[in-house]
VMD Tcl script that builds the backbone (N, CA, C; Angstrom):
set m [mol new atoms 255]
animate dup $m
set s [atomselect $m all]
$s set {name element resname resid chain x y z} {
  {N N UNK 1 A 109.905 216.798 149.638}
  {CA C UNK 1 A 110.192 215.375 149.660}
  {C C UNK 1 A 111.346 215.133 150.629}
  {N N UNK 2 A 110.734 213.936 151.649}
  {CA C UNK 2 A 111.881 213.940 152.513}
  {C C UNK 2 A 113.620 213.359 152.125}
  {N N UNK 3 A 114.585 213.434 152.265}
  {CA C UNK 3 A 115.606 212.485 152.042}
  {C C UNK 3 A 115.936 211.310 152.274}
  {N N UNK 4 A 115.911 210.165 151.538}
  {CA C UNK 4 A 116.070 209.124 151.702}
  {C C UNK 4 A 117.377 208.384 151.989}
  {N N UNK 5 A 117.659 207.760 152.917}
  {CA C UNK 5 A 118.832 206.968 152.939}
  {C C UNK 5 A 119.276 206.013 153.192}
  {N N UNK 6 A 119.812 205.051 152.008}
  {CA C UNK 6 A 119.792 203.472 152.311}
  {C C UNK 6 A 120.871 203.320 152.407}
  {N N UNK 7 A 121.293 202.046 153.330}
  {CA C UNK 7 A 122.266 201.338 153.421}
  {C C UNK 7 A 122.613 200.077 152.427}
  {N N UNK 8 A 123.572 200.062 151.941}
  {CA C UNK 8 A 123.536 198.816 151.006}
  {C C UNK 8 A 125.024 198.023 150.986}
  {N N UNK 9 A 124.846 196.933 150.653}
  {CA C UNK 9 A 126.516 196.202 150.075}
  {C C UNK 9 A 126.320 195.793 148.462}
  {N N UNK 10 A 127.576 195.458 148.290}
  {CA C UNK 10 A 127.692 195.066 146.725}
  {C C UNK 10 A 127.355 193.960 146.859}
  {N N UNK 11 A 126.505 193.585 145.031}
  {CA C UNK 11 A 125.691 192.197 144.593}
  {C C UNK 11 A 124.639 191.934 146.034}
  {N N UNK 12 A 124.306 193.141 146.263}
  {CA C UNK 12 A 122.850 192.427 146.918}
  {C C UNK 12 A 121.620 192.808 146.257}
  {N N UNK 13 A 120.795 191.429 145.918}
  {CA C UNK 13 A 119.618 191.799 145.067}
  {C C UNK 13 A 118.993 192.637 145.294}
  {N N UNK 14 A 118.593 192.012 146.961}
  {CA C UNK 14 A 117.602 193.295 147.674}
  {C C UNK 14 A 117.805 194.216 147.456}
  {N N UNK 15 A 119.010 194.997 147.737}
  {CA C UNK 15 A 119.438 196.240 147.626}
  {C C UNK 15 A 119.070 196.979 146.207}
  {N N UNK 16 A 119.871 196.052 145.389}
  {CA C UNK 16 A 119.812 196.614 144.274}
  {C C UNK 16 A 118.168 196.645 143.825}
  {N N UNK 17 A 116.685 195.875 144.240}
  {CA C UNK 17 A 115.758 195.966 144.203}
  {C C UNK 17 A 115.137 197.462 144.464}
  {N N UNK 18 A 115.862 197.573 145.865}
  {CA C UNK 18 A 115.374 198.768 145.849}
  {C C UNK 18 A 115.789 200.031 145.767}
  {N N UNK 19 A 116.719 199.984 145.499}
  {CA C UNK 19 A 117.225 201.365 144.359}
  {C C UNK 19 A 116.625 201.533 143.470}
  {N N UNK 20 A 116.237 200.358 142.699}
  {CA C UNK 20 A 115.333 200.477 141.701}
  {C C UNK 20 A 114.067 201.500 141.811}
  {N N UNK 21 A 113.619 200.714 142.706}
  {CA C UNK 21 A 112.090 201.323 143.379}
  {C C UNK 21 A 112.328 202.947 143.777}
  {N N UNK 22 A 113.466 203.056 144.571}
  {CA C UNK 22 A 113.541 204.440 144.499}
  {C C UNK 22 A 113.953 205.599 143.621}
  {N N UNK 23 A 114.818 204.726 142.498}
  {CA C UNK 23 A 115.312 205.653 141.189}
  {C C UNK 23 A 113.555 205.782 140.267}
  {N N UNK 24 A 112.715 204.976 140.933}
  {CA C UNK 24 A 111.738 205.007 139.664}
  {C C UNK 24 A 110.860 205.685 140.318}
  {N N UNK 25 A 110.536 206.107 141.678}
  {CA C UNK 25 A 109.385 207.052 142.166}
  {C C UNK 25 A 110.388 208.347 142.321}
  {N N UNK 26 A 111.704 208.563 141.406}
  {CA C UNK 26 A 112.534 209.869 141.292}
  {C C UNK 26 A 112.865 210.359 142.681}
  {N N UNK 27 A 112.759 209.631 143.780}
  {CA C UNK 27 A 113.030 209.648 145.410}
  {C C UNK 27 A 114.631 210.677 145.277}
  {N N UNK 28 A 114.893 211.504 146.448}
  {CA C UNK 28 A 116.252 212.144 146.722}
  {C C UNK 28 A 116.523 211.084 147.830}
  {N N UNK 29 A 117.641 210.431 147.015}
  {CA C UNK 29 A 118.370 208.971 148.021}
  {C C UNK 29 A 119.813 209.560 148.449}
  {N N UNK 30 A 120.263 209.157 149.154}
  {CA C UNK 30 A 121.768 208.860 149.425}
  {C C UNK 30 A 122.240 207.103 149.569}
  {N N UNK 31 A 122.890 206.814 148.811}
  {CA C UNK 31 A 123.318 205.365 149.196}
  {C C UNK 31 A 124.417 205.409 149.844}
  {N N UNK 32 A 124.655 204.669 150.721}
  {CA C UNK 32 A 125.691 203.970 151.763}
  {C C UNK 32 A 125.873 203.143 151.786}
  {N N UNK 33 A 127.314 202.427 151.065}
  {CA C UNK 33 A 127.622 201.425 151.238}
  {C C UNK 33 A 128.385 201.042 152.416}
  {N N UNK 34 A 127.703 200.043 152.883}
  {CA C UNK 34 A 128.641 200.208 154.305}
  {C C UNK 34 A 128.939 198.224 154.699}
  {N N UNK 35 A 128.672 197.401 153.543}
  {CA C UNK 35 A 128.544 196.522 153.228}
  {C C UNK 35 A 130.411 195.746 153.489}
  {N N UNK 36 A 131.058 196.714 153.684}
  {CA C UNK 36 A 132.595 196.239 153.729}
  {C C UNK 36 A 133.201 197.605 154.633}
  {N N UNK 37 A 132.451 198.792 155.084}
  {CA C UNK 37 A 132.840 199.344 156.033}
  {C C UNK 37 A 132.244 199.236 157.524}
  {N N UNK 38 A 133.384 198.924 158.351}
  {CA C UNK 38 A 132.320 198.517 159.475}
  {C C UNK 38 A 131.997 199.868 160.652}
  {N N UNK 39 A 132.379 200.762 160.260}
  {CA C UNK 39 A 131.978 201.935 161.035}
  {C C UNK 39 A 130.569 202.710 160.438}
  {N N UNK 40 A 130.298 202.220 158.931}
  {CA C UNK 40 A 128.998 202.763 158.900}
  {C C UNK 40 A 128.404 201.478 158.900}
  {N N UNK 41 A 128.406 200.039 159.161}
  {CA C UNK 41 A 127.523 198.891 159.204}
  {C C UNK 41 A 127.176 198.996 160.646}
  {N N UNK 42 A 128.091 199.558 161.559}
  {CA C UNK 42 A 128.156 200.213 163.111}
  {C C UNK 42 A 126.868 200.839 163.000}
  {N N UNK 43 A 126.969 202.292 162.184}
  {CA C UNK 43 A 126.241 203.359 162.079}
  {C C UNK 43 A 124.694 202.358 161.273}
  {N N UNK 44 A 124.578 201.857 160.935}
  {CA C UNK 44 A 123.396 201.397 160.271}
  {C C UNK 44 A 122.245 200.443 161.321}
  {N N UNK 45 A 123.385 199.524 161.807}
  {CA C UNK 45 A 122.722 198.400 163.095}
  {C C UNK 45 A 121.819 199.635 164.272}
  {N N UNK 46 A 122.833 200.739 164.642}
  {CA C UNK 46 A 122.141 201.632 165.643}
  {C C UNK 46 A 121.380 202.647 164.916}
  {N N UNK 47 A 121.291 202.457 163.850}
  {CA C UNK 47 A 120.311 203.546 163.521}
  {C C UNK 47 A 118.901 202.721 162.960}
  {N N UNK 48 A 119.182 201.385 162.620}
  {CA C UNK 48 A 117.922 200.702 162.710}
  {C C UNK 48 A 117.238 199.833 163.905}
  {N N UNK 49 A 118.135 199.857 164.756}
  {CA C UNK 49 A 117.624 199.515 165.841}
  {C C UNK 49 A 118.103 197.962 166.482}
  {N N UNK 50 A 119.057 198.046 165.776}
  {CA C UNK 50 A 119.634 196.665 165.745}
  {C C UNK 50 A 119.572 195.681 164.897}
  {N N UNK 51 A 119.094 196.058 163.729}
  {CA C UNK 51 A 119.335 195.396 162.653}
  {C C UNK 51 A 119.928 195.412 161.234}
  {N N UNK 52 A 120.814 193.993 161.229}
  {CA C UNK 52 A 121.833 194.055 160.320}
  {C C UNK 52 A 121.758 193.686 158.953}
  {N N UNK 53 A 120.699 193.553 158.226}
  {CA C UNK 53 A 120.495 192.710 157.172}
  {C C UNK 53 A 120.226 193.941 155.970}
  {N N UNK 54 A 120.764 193.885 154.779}
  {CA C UNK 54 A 120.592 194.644 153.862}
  {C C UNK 54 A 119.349 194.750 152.907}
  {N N UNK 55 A 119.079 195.492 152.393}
  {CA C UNK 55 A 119.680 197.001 152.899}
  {C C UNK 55 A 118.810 197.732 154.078}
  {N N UNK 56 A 118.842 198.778 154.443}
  {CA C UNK 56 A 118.072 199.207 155.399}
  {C C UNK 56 A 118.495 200.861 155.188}
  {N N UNK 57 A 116.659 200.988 155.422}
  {CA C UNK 57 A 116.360 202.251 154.281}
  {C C UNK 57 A 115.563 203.454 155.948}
  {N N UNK 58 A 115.665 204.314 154.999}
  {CA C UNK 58 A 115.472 205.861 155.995}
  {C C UNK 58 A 114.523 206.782 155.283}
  {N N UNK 59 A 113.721 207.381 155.560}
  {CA C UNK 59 A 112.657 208.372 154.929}
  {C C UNK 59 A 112.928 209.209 156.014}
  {N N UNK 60 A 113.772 210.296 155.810}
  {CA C UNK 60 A 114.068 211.446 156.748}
  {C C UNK 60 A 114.625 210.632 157.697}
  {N N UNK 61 A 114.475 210.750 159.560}
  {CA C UNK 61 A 115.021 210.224 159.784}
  {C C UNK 61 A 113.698 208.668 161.029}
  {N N UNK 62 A 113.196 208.690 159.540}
  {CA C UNK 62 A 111.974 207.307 160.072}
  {C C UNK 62 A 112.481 205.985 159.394}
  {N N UNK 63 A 112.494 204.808 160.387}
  {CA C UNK 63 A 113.336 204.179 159.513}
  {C C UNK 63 A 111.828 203.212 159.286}
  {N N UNK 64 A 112.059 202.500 157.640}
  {CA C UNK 64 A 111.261 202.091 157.347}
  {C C UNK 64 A 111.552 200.357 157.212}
  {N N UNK 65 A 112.811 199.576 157.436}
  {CA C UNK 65 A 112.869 198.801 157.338}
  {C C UNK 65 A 114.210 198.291 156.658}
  {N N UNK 66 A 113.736 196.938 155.488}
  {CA C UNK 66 A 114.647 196.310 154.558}
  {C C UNK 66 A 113.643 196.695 153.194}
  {N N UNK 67 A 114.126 195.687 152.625}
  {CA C UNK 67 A 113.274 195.793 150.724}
  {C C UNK 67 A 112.165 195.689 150.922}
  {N N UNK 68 A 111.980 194.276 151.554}
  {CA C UNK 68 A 110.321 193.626 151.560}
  {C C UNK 68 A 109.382 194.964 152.629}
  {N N UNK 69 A 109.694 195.271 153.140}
  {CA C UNK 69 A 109.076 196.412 153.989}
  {C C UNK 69 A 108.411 197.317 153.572}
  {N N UNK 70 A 109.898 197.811 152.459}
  {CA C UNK 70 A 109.452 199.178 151.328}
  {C C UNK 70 A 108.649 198.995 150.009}
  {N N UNK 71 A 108.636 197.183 150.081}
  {CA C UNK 71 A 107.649 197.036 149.092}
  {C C UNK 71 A 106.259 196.668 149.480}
  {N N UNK 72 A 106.127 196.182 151.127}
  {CA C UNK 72 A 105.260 197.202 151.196}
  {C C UNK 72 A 104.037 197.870 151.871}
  {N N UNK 73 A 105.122 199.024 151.883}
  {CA C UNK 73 A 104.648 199.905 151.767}
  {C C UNK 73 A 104.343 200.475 150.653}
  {N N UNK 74 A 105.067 200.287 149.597}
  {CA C UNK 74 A 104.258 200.688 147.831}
  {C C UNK 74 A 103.058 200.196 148.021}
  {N N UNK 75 A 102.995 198.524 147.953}
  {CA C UNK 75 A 101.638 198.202 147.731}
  {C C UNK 75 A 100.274 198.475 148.107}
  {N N UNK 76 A 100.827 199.147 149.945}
  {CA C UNK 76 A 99.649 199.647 150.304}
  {C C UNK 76 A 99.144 200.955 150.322}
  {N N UNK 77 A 100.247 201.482 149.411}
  {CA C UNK 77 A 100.033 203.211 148.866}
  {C C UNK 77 A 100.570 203.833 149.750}
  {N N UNK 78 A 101.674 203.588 151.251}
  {CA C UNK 78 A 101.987 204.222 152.417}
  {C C UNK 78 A 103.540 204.876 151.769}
  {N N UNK 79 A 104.020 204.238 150.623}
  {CA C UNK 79 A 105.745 205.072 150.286}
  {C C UNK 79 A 105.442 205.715 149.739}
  {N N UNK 80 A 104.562 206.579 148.727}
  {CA C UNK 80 A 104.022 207.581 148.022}
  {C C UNK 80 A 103.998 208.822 148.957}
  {N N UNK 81 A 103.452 208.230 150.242}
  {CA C UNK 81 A 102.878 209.353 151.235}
  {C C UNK 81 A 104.264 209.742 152.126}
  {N N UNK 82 A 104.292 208.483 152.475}
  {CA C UNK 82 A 106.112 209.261 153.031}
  {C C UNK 82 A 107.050 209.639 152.163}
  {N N UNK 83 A 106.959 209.331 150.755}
  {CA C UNK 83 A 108.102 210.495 150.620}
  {C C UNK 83 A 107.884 211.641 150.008}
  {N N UNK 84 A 106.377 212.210 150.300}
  {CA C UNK 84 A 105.617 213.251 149.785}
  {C C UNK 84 A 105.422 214.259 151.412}
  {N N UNK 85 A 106.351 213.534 151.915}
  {CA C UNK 85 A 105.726 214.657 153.329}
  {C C UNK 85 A 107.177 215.868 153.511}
}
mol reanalyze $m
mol bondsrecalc $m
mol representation Tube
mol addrep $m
């Protein structure tokens, strides 16, 4: 299972949405809050490609998006498979 790694800030739904999603398919996450640090909100914008909006999530080092993205990809059975590779 690859390693997962999201970016997040405090009291964000999204975020906290999808932690959810990943504490419940038992995913190996790392969270990063980088929501009030700006050297990893730095590190997050260039590692998604220029985008700043929370949270923004990593399957190894493929980036998959924000929440709505990773949800889905549940729906269409595609986050099962990436984090089974």
């Amino acid at each position: 299972m690859p390693k997962v790694t999201i970016y997040t800030k405090p009291f964000c739904p999204y975020c906290s949405r999808a932690l959810r999603l990943l504490k419940d398919k038992a995913a190996d996450f790392t969270e990063i809050e980088a929501g009030f640090d700006p050297s990893m909100r730095k590190e997050m914008i260039q590692r998604s490609g220029g985008r700043a909006t929370y949270p923004q999530i990593f399957v190894g080092e493929k980036h998959i998006g924000g929440c709505d993205d990773m949800l889905a990809l549940e729906r269409s059975g595609e986050l099962d498979r990436l984090l089974a590779a």
